[in-house]
Steps between C-alpha positions, in 0.01 A plus 500: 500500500191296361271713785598799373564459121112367548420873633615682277340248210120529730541920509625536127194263378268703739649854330437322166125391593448892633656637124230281343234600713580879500503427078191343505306752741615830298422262126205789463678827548336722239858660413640388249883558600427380850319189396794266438386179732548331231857518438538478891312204493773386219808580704358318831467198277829547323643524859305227621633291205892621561468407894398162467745405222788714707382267859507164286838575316650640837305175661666258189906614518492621864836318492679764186445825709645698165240386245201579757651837553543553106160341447299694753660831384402487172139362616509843687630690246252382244177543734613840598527629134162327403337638746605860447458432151137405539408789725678804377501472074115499513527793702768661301322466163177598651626834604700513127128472336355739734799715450491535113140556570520828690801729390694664787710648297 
């Protein structure tokens, strides 16, 4: 179980180190609604952040199988809503501003 749970820890950081290097290779896209490296560069750290606490308190109380599960769904829960938080409203009010600035009525 150790072998594998190691895996899966090795390809998930390597994904994460990708997502920051994808953000900081497209940090000069001229576009302003595509140019949002920045906030992806905020949600691979705010993942980053929720995986390590998540391993060490799954690590810590290995023993209560109840409060890890608890624990690590809310960890998930919370990363997955800051992240889509983070990329999408900038988007969204973006293309409100653009929108009240061209009627297509």
């Amino acid at each position: 179980m150790t072998i594998f749970v190691g895996v899966i820890y090795a390809y998930k950081g390597m994904l994460l180190i990708f997502g920051a290097f994808l953000a900081w290779e497209t940090r000069n896209v001229s576009i302003p609604a595509l140019n949002d490296s920045k906030h992806i560069g905020l949600s691979v750290y705010n993942v980053f952040i929720m995986c390590v606490m998540g391993a060490a308190i799954a690590l810590v109380l290995s023993d209560q199988k109840d409060a890890v599960f608890v624990l690590i769904s809310i960890f998930i829960m919370f990363c997955t809503t800051v992240t889509l938080i983070l990329v999408f409203v900038p988007k969204v009010k973006y293309f409100q501003k653009f929108h009240s600035f061209c009627h297509f009525d």
